[in-house]
C-alpha positions, 0 to 999 in steps of 0.5 A: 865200034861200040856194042848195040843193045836194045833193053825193052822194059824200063823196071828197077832192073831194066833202068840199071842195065841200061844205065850200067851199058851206057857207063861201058861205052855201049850205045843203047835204045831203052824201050818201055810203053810208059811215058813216064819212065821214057822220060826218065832215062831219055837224057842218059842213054843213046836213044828212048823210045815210048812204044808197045814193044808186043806191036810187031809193025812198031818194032819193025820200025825201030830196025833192031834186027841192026842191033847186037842184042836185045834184052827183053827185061820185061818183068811182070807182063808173061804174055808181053814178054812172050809176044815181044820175043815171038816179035823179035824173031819174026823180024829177024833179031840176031841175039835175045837175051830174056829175064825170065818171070816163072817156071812156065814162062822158062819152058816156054822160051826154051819151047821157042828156041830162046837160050840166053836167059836170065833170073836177075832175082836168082842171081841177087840170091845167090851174091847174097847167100856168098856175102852171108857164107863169107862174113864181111865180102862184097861181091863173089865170083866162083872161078870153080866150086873151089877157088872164087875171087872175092871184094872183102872190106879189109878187117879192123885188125889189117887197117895200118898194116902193110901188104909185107906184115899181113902174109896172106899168102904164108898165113891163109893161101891167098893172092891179094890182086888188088885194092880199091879204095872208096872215095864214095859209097854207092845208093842202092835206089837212089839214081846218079849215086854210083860207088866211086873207088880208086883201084891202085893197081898191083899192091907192093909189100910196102902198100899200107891198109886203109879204113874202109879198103875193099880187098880183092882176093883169090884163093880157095873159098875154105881159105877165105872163110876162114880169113872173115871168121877171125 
């Protein structure tokens, strides 16, 4: 059975994570009080719904104490997002996750017993900031304040080479776990341009490097900088 998510506010990140659930298979009610942006997205997801989700008989009606989890993405309006939430736990809500808008807004949901809270800004911060740290990767995840897996675009001087002839693992400590292989680049605003890539399993010594190959690595992140500093 496929995972239930509300996503209440339809902003650039409300819209993406919406999107981004329905691509893994889950079944997700995309709510936001404005029409337009309903319109929007009603043909990609499960169900959308225009309503006012600070109404408390209107989320009733919507029967989202059924649901798995229900983010509340609402990204400028402090008192909508804290009315929305109170809603949700008066009708009984099993899980809430919440984006988080400012320090007070934080205490507050921490003051209601909200947990699960999330700072997508922080977190676009903080890839961004591992990105600069390490050259030429894409994506980073810290394992440990030691070791991370990194997506590296493969360095010019890799390109025609063999998995065998680089010896990541003899020369910088590194496993190399896969590749993936863009066929097609992402857009970043634009909606519908997802980022295609074929992921070619566990590489052989034989595996050749090609132009525009991203690297997924593990390894220390000591090692990894100094692979992006060569």
């Amino acid at each position: 059975m496929s995972l239930r998510v509300a996503v209440i506010g339809l902003g650039h990140f409300g819209l993406n994570l919406a999107l981004r659930l329905t691509e893994e298979g889950c079944e997700v009610l995309a709510i936001d009080r404005s029409e337009e942006k309903v319109e929007a997205v009603q043909d990609r997801v499960a169900y959308a719904v225009v309503l006012d989700s600070s109404e408390q008989r209107a989320l009733r009606r919507l029967g989202l104490q059924d649901m798995d989890v229900v983010v509340v993405a609402i990204g400028e309006d402090f008192e909508g997002s804290l009315l929305t939430t109170a809603s949700l736990q008066e009708i009984g809500v099993r899980r809430i996750i919440n984006r988080v808008i400012s320090p007070v807004h934080e205490r507050l949901l921490r003051l209601m017993g909200i947990r699960e809270l999330i700072l997508p800004e922080a977190e676009a911060a903080a890839a961004l900031a591992n990105r600069l740290l390490l050259g030429r990767v894409r994506k980073a995840f810290e394992l440990s304040p030691e070791y991370s897996i990194v997506e590296l675009e493969a360095p010019k001087a890799f390109v025609g080479k063999t998995v065998y002839e680089l010896r990541l693992r003899e020369r910088y400590g590194l496993n190399l776990v896969t590749i993936k292989r863009i066929r097609q680049p992402a857009g970043l605003l634009s909606r519908g341009e997802e980022e295609h890539a074929v992921v070619l399993g566990v590489p052989t010594p034989e595996t050749r490097i090609e132009q525009g190959d991203i690297l997924v690595l593990f390894g220390r992140e000591s090692e990894l900088r100094r692979l992006t500093e060569e």
